[in-house]
N, C-alpha and C positions, 0 to 999 in steps of 0.2 A: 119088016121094020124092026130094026133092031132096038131094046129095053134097057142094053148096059148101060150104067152109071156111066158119069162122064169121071173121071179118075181126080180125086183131092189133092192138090197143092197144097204142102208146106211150108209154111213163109218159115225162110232163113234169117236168123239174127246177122244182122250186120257183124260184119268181121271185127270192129272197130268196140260193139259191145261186148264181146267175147272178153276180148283183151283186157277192157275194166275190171271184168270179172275175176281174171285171174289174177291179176294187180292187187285188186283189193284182199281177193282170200289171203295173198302171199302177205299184206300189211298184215293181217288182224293175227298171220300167223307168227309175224315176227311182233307185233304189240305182244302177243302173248305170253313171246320166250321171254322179249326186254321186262314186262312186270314180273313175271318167274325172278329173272338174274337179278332184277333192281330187290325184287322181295331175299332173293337169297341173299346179296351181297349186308341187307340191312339188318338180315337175322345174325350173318358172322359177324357184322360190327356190332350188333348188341352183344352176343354169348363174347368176344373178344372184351370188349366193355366192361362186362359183368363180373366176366375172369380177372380183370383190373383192378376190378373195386373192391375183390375177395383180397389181394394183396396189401399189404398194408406199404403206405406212404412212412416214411422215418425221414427223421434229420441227423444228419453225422455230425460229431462232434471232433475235431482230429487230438487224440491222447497226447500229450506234450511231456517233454523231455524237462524235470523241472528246476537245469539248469539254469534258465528264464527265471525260476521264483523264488532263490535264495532266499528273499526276507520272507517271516510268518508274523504275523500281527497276535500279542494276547492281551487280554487283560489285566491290568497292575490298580496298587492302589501307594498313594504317598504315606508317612510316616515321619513326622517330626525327629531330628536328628538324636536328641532326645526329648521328652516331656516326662515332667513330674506334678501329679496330682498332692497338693500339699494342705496334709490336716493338723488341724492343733496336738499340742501334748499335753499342754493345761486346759485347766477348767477355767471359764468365766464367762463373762463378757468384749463384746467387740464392742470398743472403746472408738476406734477409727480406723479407715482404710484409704490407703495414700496412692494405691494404683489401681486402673477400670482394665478392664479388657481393648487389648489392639495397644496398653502402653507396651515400650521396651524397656526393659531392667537389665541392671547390673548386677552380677552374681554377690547378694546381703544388701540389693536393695528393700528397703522395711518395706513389707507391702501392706500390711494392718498392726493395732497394738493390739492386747487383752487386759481387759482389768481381771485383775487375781486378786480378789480380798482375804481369799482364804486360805491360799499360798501365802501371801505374803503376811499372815499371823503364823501360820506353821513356822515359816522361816527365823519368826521372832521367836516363838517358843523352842527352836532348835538352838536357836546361839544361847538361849539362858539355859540350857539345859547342858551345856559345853559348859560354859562358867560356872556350873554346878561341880560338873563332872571334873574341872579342870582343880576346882578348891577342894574336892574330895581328896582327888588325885596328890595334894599337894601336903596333906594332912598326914593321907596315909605314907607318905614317904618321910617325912618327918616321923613318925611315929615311928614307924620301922627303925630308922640308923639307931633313935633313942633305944631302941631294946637289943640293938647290937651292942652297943655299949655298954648297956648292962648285962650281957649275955661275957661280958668277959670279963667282970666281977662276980660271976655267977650269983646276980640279982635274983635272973629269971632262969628257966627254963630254955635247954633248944628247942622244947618243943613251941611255946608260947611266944619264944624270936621268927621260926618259921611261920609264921601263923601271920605277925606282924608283915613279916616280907611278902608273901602270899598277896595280902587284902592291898600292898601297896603295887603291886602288881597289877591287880584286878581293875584297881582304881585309873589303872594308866591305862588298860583296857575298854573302859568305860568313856575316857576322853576319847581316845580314837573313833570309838563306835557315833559317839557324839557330832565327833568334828566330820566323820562322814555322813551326816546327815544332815550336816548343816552346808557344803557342797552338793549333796543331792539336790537339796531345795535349790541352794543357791543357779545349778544347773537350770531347773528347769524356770527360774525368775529367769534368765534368758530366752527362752520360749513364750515367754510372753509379746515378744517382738517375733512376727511370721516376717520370713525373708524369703528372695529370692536363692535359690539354691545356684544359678549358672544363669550365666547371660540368655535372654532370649526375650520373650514375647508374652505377656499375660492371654493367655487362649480363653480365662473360665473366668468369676466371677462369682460365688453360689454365696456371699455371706454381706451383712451389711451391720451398720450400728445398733449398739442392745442387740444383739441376736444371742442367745444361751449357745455358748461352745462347751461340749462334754468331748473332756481329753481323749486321746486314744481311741476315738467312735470311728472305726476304719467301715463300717457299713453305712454310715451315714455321710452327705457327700463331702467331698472336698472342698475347704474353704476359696484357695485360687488353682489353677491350675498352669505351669509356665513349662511355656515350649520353646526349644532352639530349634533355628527351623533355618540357621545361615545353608544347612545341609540337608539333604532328604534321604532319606531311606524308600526306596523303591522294590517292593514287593511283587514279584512277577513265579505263577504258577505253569513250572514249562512242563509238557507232556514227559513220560517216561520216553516215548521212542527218539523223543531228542535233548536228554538230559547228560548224554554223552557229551553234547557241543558245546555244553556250559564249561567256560574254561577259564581260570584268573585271568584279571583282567580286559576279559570282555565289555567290549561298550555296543551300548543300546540308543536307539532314539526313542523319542515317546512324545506324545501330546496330551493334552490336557482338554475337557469339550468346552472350557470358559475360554479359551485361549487359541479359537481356530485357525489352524496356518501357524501358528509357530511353533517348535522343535525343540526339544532340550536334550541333552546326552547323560549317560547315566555311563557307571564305570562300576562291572561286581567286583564286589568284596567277599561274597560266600553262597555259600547254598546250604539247604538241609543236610545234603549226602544221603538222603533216602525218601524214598517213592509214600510218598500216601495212597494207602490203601484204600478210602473213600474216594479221591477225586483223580490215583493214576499219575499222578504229578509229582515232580520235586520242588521244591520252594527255592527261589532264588534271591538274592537280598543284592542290590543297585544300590550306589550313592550318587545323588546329582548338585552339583553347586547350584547354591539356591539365595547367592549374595545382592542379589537385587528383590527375592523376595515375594515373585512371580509364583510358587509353588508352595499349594498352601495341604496342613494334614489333614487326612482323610482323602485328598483329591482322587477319584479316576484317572488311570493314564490307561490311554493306548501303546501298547510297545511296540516297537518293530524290533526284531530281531535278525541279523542275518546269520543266517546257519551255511555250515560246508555243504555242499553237494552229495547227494547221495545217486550215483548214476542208475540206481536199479530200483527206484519209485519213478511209477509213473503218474502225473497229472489228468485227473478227469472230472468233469462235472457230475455234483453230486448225483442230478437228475438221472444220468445213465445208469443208476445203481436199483436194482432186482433183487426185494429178498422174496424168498421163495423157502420150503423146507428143505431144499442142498444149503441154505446159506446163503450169503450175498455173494452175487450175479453182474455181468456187466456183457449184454449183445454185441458182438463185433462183427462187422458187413465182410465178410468172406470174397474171394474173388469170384465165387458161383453164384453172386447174385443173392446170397443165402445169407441168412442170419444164426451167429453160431455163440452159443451161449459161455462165457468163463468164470469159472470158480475162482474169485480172489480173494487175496485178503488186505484191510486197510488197513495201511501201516498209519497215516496222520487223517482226521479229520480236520479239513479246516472249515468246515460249513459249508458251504457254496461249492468247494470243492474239496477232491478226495484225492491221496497220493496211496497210489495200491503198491506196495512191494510186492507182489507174486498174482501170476495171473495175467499180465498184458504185455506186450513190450510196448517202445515209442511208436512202429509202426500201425499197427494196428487201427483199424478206420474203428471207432464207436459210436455205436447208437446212442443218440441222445433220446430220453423220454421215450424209450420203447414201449409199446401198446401192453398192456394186462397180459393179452390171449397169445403172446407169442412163443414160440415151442423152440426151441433147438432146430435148424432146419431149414426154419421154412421160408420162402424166399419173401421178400422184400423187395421196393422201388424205393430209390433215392430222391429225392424232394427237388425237382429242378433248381431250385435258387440256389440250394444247402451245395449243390453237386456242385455250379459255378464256384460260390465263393470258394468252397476247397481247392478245387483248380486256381483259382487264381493266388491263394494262401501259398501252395504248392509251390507254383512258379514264382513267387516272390522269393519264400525260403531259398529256392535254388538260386537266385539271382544274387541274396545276400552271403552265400556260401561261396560264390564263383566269384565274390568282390574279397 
């Protein structure tokens, strides 16, 4: 009788579960690579990203040719054609005053009297003191012929006939002295009427009735003040680097800020011919017709000026300007993408903007408002809006060139 085992069966996986199986390891091996690639692709777009953000963003300004900008705007101020501050010569009293401020006169019209009481006793004590000197005067000349006369009978002496002549000499001496004192007075009893000196405009006003006038007080103020103002004098402080362009005849426009939107022309008459050394400028002197009356002294004006072309300044916004220890700087976007640093120098400030004679030309792409931290070099991205609008600036220019 045989003991052997009866031999173990195997159960077989179905063929059909096999195949899941390896289905499945083959997904989990490919999930595995896709989270790897998905992971790797998200690290280079971060480290790409990142490196982006190290770059700095700028906006281009394009440098301009400042053919476009002939005119420069400066500050002026008006000046009455002429004006004269007018003080007494006598002493007194303001008796009356016959014209206010904003009237118009005619050159001796009375604009107040002065009582003078004590002028006008000097004036009396002058003339008797003439009729004094006049009766002296008339004595001693009589006196004299009498001792010529007797001077050729040998009455008298030559000595005591010279003597005669002499004192009738003196006495005629005496009249003159007189009678010029009695026109000085007389002079200034004309001063006692204050006049208009020249047609114009009473500007001031500083004195009224009974008020104590002391003569010749040139520190104390002026009784009226009268201005011609048919004309203005226009005052305009133009920079040395364009003091060349001031040339006779020049005319100007200008505005006034009470007067917005309207224009008046000015025609120079002169200039300083030399540069002030505080403010760099030369002084220029404009006259503008001022027959209606529109422009008043002291006013503000805006000038505009057109100046000649100068082909080799170029235009840029202030903002693009970099000082640093080289001096002032202005970034220009290089064809490599780079930012490259130029030493210029400013030939005009106009505020806002800047005309650089050395250091740029018209092509030249510059950085507007370039960052603190930028070096010589280093590369830079262009601001997508900044990039269009220049393209399309570009292609305009060319369009108006080809027209």
């Amino acid at each position: 009788m045989s003991h052997n085992p009866a031999p173990v069966q195997v159960a077989q996986k179905p063929p059909h579960l096999k195949a899941v199986g390896i289905g499945g390891a083959v997904l989990a091996v490919f999930a595995v690579v896709l989270g790897l690639g998905i992971r790797y692709h998200q690290q280079h777009e971060l480290v790409q990203w990142t490196n982006a953000q190290l770059i700095p963003s700028v906006r281009l300004a394009p440098a301009g040719d400042p053919a476009s900008q002939q005119a420069i705007t400066l500050p002026g101020h008006m000046e009455a054609w002429n004006s004269a501050p007018i003080h007494a010569r006598v002493s007194g009293y303001v008796k009356a005053w016959y014209k206010d401020i904003g009237d118009k006169v005619k050159a001796g019209d009375v604009l107040a009297t002065i009582d003078t009481p004590e002028l006008d006793q000097q004036l009396e004590q002058a003339k008797a003191v003439l009729v004094k000197a006049q009766a002296d005067a008339n004595l001693a000349n009589i006196t004299s012929r009498r001792w010529e006369h007797l001077l050729k009978s040998d009455s008298v002496s030559k000595q005591e006939a010279d003597e005669k002549s002499g004192e009738a000499a003196a006495s005629q001496a005496t009249v003159l002295a007189a009678k010029a004192d009695v026109d000085r007075l007389d002079a200034l009893e004309s001063f006692k009427k204050i006049v208009a000196p020249f047609d114009g405009v009473v500007t001031a006003r500083r004195t009224d009735v009974g008020d104590l006038i002391t003569a010749n007080n040139e520190s104390g103020p002026e009784l009226f003040t009268v201005a011609d103002t048919s004309r203005m004098r226009l005052y305009v402080a133009v920079p040395e680097v364009d003091a060349d362009s001031i040339k006779p005849g020049m005319k100007v426009t200008l505005n006034v800020p009470e007067m917005p939107g309207r224009t008046f022309e000015a025609t120079l008459i002169g200039n300083s011919n030399a540069i002030n050394q505080n403010s760099g400028s030369m002084l220029a002197q404009f006259v503008a017709d001022n027959g209606a009356g529109a422009l008043k002294p002291g006013d503000y004006a805006d000038v505009k000026l057109d100046l000649p072309v100068d082909p080799h300044l170029v235009n840029v916004p202030a903002s693009a300007l970099i000082f640093r220890d080289h001096g002032p700087q202005v970034a220009v976007l290089g064809p490599d993408g780079r930012a490259h640093l130029h030493d210029v120098h400013i030939a005009v400030d106009l505020g806002t903007t800047l005309q650089i004679g050395q250091g740029l030309s018209p092509t030249d792409r510059v950085i507007e408002n370039p960052p603190d931290s930028l070096m010589d070099g280093d590369k830079v991205r262009v601001d997508a809006d900044t990039d269009q609008n220049l393209a399309a600036q570009d292609t305009e220019n060319h369009g108006e060139s080809a027209r």
